[in-house]
C-alpha positions as CSV (number, residue, x, y, z in Angstrom):
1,X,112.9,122.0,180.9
2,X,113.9,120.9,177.5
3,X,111.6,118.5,176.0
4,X,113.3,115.7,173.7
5,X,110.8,113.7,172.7
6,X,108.1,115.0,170.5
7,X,105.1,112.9,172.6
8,X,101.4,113.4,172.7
9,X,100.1,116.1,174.6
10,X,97.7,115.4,177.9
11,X,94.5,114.2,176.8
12,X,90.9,115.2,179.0
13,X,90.6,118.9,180.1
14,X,87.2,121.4,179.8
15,X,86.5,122.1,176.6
16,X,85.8,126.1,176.2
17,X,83.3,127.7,174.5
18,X,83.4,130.2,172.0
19,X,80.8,133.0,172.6
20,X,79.4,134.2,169.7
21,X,80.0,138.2,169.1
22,X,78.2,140.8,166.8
23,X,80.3,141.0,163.6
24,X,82.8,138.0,164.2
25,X,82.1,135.3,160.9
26,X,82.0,132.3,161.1
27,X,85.0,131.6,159.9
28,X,86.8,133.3,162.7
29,X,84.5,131.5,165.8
30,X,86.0,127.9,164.2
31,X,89.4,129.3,164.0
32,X,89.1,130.5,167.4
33,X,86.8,127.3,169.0
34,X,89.7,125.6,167.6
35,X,92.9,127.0,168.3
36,X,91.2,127.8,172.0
37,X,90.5,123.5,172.2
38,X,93.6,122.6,170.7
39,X,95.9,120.3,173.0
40,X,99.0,121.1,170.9
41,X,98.5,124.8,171.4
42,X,97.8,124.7,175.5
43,X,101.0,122.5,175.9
44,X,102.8,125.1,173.6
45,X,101.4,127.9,175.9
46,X,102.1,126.4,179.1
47,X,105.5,124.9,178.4
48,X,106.5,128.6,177.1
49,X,106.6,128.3,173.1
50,X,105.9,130.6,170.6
51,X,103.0,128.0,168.4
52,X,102.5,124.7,168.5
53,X,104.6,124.2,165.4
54,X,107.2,123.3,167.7
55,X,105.3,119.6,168.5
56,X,106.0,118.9,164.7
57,X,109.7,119.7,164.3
58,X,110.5,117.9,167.6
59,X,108.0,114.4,166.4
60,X,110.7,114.8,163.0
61,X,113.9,115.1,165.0
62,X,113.2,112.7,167.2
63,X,113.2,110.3,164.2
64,X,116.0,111.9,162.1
65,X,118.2,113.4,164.6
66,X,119.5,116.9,163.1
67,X,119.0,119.1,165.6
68,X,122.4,118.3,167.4
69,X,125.0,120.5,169.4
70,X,126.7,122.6,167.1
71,X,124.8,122.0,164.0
72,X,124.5,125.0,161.9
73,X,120.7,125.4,160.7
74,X,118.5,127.8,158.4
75,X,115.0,128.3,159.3
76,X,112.9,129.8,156.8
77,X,109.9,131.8,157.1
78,X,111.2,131.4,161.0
79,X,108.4,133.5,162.8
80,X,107.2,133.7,165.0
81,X,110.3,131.5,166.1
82,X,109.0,128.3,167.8
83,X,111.4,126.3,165.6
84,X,114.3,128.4,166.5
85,X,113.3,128.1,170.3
86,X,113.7,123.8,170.5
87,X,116.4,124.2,168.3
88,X,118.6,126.3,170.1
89,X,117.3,124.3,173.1
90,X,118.8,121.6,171.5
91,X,122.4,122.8,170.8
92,X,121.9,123.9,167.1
93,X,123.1,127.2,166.0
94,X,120.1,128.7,164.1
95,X,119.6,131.4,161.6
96,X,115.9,132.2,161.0
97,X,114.5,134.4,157.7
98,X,111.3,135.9,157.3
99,X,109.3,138.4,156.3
100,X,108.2,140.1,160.1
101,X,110.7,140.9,163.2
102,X,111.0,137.9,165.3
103,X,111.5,138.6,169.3
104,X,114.8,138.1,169.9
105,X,115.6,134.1,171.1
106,X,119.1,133.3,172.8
107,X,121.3,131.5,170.4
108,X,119.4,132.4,167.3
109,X,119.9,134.8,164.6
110,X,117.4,136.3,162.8
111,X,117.2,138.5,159.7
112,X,114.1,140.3,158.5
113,X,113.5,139.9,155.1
114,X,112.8,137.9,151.5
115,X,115.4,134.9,151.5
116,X,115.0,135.6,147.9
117,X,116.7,138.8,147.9
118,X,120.2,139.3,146.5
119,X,121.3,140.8,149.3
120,X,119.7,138.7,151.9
121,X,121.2,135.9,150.1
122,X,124.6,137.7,150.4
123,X,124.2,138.6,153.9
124,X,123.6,135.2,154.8
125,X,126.6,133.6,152.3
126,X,128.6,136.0,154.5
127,X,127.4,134.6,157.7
128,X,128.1,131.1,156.8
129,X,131.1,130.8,154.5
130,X,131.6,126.7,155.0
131,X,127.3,126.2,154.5
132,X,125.3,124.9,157.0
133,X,124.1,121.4,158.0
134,X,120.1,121.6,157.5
135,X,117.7,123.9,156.1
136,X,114.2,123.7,156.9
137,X,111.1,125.8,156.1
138,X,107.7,125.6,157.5
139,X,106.3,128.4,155.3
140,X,103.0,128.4,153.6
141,X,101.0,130.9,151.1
142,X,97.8,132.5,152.6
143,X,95.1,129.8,151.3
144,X,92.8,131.1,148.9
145,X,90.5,128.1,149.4
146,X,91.0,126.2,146.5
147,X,92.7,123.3,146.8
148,X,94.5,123.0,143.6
149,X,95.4,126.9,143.6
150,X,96.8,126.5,147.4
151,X,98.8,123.4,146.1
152,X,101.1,125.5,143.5
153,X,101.5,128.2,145.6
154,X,102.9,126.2,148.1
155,X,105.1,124.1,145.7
156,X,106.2,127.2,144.7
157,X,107.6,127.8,148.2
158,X,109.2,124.3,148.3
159,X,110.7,124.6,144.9
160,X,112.2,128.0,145.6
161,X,113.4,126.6,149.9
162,X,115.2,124.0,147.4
163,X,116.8,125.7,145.3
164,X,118.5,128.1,148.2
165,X,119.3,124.8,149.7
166,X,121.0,123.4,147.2
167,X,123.5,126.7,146.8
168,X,124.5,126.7,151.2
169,X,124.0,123.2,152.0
170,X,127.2,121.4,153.3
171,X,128.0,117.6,151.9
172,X,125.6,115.5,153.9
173,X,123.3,117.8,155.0
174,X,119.5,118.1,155.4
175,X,116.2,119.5,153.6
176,X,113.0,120.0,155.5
177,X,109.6,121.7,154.2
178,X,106.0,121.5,153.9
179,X,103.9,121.0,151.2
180,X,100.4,120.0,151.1
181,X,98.6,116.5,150.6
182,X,99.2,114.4,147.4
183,X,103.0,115.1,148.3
184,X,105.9,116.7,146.3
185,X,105.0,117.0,142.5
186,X,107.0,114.6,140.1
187,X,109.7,117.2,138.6
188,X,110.2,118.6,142.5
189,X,111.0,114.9,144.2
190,X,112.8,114.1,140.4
191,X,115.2,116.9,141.3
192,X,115.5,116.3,144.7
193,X,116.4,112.4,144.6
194,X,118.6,113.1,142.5
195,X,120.6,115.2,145.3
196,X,120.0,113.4,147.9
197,X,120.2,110.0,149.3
198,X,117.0,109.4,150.8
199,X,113.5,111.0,150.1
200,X,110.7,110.8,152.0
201,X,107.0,112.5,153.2
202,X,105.6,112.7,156.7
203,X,102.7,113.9,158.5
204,X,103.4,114.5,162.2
205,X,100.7,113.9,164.8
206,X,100.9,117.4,165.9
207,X,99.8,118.4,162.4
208,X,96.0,118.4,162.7
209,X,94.2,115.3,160.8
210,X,91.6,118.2,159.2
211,X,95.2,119.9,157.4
212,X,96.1,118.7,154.4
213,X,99.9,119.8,154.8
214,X,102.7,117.5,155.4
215,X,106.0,117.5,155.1
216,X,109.5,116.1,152.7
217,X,112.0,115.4,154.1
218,X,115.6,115.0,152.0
219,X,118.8,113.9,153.8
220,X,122.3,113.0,152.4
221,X,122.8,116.1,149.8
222,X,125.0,115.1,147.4
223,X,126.8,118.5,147.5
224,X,126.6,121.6,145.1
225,X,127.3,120.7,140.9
């Protein structure tokens, strides 16, 4: 059953406890007391999705309304594909990008590799010769555990998901990525203003309150000059 409204997930349920093993750090016993606790992630499981993710993009659509039949989207850094899934579940036509194979999903295409790459680029130029109606990209650099280091690197990302947006976006369309807390840097939100109509940050619910990621969200482009 297709959910359209992001929500809250059920509240209450055991908690379960993570045995401690010989070898494991510490690091990985939070991560895993976490992820095993986490009410996003056990709706995600049982209503058959690929990560929790998918709790975020539906809490943005459900307020911004892209994800319609027909629309033409770009996911990138699409695995392991939980975008892809509500969005085809939603009518949109989606092609995902990334790095890893992603298990095939009805209605989605996916190419494996760096969105970066000339000839990724040109594959995907090929596929989508009138541009498509949104882009969005949920990627993020492995954290190094420093904030201000983890920042750049994931500007980096957003600055480089903009500027292949900017190049296939159609007239009107829409730009979705994260970033981390303290928002878009100055010459980044500059730059995109100035292509779109309206600019603006969120932090969905299902994004945990102990993450410092959020997300920007552009809508109106301007079109291609």
């Amino acid at each position: 059953m297709t959910r359209k409204k992001g929500g809250n997930p059920p509240k209450g349920g055991l908690r379960v406890r993570v045995k401690t093993a010989k070898g494991r750090k510490k690091s990985s016993i939070k991560w895993l007391d976490r992820q095993l606790n986490d009410p996003y992630v056990r709706m995600a499981n049982k209503e058959g999705y690929r990560s929790r993710a998918v709790y975020k993009l539906l809490e943005i659509n459900d307020k911004y309304d892209f994800l319609k039949p027909g629309a033409l989207v770009v996911d990138l850094g699409a695995a392991p594909g939980s975008w892809a899934q509500i969005a085809t579940k939603l009518g949109a036509k989606i092609i995902g990008i990334d790095l890893q194979e992603i298990e095939p999903i009805k209605g989605a295409e996916f190419i494996t590799g760096d969105f970066l790459d000339e000839e990724v680029y040109s594959f995907l130029k090929s596929r989508i010769p009138s541009g498509v109606d949104a882009v969005l990209s949920d990627m993020a650099a492995a954290s190094c555990g420093h904030a201000a280091t983890d920042h750049i690197r994931i500007m980096g990302l957003c600055e480089a998901a903009l500027d292949f947006a900017l190049t296939i976006l159609k007239p009107g369309g829409l730009f979705l990525a994260k970033v981390l807390k303290g928002g878009t840097e100055k010459e980044l939100l500059k730059i995109m203003k100035e292509k779109f109509s309206v600019v603006k940050h969120i932090k969905p619910q299902a994004s945990r309150k102990d993450s410092a990621e959020m997300y920007v969200i552009a809508t109106g482009y301007k079109g291609y000059s």
